[in-house]
N, C-alpha and C positions, 0 to 999 in steps of 0.2 A: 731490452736493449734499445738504445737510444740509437734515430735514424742520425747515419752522418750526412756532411754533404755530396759526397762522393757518392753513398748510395742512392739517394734522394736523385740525383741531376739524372746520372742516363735512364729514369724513367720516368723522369718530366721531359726529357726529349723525346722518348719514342712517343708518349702521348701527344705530343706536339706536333711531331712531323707525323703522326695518323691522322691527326684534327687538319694540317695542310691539307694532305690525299684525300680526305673526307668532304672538305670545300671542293676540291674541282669537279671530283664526280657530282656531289651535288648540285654544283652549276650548269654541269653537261648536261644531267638527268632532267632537270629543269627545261633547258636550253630547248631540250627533244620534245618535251610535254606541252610546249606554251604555243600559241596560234603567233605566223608567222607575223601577224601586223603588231601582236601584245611584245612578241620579240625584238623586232624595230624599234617600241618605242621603247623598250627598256634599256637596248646597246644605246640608243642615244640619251637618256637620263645619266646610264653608266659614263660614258664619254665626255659628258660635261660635266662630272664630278671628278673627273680624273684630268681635267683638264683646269681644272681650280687647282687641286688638291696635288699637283706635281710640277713645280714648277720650273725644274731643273728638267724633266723631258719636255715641256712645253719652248723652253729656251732652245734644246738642241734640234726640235722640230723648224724651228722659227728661222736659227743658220740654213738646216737643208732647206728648206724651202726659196729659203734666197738665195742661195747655191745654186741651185737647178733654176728658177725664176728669176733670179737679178736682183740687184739690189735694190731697185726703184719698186719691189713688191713690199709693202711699209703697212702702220696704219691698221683701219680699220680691214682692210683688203688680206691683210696678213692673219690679223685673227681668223677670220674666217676661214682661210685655208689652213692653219692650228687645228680650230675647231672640225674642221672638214676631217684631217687626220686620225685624228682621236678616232672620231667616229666610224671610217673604215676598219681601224683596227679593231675597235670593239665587234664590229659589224665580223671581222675576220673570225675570231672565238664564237662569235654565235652559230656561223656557219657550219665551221667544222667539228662542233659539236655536234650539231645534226646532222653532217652525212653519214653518219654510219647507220643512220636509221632508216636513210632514204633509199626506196628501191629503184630500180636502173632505168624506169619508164621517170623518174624525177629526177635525176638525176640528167637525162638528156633532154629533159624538157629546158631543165635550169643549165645549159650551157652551149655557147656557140665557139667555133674557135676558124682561125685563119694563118693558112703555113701549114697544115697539119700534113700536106704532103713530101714535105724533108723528114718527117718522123718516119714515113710509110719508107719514103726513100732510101736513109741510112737501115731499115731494117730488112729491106728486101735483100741489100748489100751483104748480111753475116752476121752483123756486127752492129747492136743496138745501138741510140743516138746518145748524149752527156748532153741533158738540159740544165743550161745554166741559168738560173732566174733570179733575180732581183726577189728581197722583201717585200713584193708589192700585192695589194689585192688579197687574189687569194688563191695560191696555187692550190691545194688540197684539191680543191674541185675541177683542176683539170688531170689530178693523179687518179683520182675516182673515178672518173669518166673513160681513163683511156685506161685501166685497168679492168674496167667493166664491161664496157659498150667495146669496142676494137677489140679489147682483150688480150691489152700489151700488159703485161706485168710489171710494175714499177719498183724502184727500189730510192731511197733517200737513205742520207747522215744526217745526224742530229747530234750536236752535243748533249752528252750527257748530263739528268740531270739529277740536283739533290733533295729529298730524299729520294733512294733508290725505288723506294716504292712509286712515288709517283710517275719515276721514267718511265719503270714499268707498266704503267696504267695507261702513260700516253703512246705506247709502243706498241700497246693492245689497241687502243681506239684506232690509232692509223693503219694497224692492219685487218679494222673491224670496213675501214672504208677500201681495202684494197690495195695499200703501199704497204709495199716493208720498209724496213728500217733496221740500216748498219749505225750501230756508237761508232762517233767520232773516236779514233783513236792510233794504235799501229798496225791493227787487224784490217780494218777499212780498207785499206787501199788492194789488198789480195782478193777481199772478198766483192767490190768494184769489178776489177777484171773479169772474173769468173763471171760476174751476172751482167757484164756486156759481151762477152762472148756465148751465152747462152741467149742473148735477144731481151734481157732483160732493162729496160729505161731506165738510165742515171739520172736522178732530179740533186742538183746540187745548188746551193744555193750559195752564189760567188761576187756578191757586193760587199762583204765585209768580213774582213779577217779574224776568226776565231781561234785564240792561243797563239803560240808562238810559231812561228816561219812567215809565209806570203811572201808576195812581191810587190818591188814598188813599182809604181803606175801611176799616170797622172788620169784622177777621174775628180770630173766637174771641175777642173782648173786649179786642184792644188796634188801635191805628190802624196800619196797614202799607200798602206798596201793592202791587196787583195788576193784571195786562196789563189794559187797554183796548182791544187788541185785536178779542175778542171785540162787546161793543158799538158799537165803531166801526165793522166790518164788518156787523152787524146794521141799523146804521140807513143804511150808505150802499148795501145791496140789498135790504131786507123781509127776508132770510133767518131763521128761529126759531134763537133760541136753547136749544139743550135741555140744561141741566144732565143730566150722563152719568157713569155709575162702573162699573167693570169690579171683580170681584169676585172672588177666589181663593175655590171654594165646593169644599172637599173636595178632591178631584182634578182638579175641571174647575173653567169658567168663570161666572160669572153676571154679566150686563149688566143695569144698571137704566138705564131711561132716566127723568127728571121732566118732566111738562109745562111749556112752555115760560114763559122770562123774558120778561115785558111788555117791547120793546124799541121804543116808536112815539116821534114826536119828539114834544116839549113845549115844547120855548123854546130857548134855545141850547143849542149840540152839546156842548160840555165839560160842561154842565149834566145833559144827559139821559146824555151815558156814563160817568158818575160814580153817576147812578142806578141805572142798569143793572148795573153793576158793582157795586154794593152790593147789590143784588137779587139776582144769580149767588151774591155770596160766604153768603150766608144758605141757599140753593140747597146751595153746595157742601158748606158746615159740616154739612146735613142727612145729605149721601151720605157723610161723612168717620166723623160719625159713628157711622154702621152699622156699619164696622168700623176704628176704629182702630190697631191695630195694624198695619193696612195700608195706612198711609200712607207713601209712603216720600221725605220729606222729612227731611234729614239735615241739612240747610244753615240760617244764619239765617236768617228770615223775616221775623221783627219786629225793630224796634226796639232795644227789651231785651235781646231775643237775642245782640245782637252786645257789650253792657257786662257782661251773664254771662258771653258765653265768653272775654271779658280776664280777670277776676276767676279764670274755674275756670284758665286758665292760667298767670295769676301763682299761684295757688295749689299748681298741680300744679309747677312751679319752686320754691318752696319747700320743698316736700317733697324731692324730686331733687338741690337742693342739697347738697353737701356741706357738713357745718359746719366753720365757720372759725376757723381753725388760731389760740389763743390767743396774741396779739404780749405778748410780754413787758417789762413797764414798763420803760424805761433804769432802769439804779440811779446814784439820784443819791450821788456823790461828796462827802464833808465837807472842808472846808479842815484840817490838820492838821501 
């Protein structure tokens, strides 16, 4: 019997998406094995190949950057902190590959943090803290730490992702370091409640809007929106909200935590978590701030973002084009 295409296809994709899951673990496996200077240089080989070779994240890095920095950050000055980017991110997967292998005497060796007493504070209260953190750095290593060493139990959302398998691989590595992990979804928000009323740390991460809802808010000077999340869980348990950033400091980590978002009810609900959430994003901008380059937001965010990167693509298609092959006039023919 002759193969069709219908049987042939779904299993060239499940051999495909095992060959995916099969690359990450191997990179992690790696990641764990390799001496940390051989691993430096390699997140930075990786970083400047993907900073060639992407040119459409390299452009949306180049907007944030001069978003948060100004537009007079141009030039040579600008690559550089492109460059700089790349490299934290990379530097971020190399990390949290290796925490789960590192024991708790390394783990507080590799971390300093500042604020940590509005953590202690909201928990001594009832009612564990809603860390809302920016894409920055590298939180993983401040969830490992305060899961281990304190010995607060953490919990995070993630969206889900595809294939199923690999979620699930990364769903074991984070809680091989110590965090759990709720899917984003309609579950989520019950299963939140319950692990901050049990003292369990909310890590949410509230600089950028995933799927559909948010709120609009003006952050770094144009209007976009961001999770509601955060403030909706705030007001339906007292929980504090404490604006949170994890920080690549040299070779280890630095945690800042800020005292928390005024988060009590005033009039209606969409009213106050639209406040709150403009409140955070002013919060966040602070902690992004501090170190930009270590933002590692690559995607649209705003608005504008998404009619720039039509624009750099129609434009980078123009260039790429081939030019076009000159059609030759008919020649008109004389009566004779």
């Amino acid at each position: 019997m002759t193969d069709t295409a219908e049987t042939v296809a779904p299993i060239h994709r499940t051999r495909r998406l095992s060959a995916d899951v099969m690359l990450y673990r191997s990179g992690a496996a790696l990641a764990r094995r390799l001496p940390q200077s051989v691993g430096k240089a390699l997140t930075r080989s990786i970083s400047r190949s993907a900073y060639r070779l992407l040119p459409e994240r390299r452009f949306i890095t180049e907007r944030r950057l001069q978003r948060v920095c100004g537009p007079e950050l141009q030039g040579e000055a600008l690559a550089q902190a492109v460059r700089a980017s790349f490299e934290s991110y990379a530097r971020y997967w190399f990390d949290g590959a290796r925490l789960g292998d590192l024991d708790d005497a390394e783990v507080e060796a590799g971390f300093s943090h500042q604020g940590f007493n509005y953590i202690q504070e909201a928990i001594d209260s009832g009612t564990a803290p809603i860390l809302a953190l920016p894409h920055l750095g590298g939180w993983e290593w401040a969830g490992t730490w305060m899961a281990r060493i304190p010995g607060y139990p953490v919990i995070s959302v993630v969206e889900p992702l595809k294939p199923a398998r690999l979620f699930d691989w990364m769903v074991e590595e984070r809680r091989r370091m110590g965090i759990d992990i709720v899917a984003l979804g309609p579950d989520a928000v019950s299963v939140l409640i319950k692990s901050l009323r049990s003292r369990q740390v909310v890590c949410l991460l509230a600089d950028r809007q995933v799927g559909r809802g948010g709120v609009e808010v003006e952050f770094f000077g144009e209007r976009t929106l961001l999770p509601g999340g955060p403030a909706t869980l705030a007001l339906r348990t007292g929980a504090a909200i404490l604006p949170t950033a994890v920080y690549q400091d040299g070779p280890n980590h630095r945690g800042v935590v800020l005292p928390p978002v005024p988060a009590e009810r005033q009039g209606r609900l969409r009213a106050d978590v639209t406040r709150i959430t403009q409140d955070l994003a002013l919060a966040l901008e602070e902690l992004i701030r501090a170190a930009p380059e270590q933002w590692h937001l690559m995607q649209p965010n705003w608005p504008s973002d998404e009619e720039a990167l039509q624009k750099f693509r129609q434009q980078r298609s123009g260039l790429h084009r081939q030019p076009d092959q000159v059609e030759r006039s008919p020649r008109v023919r004389t009566p004779g």
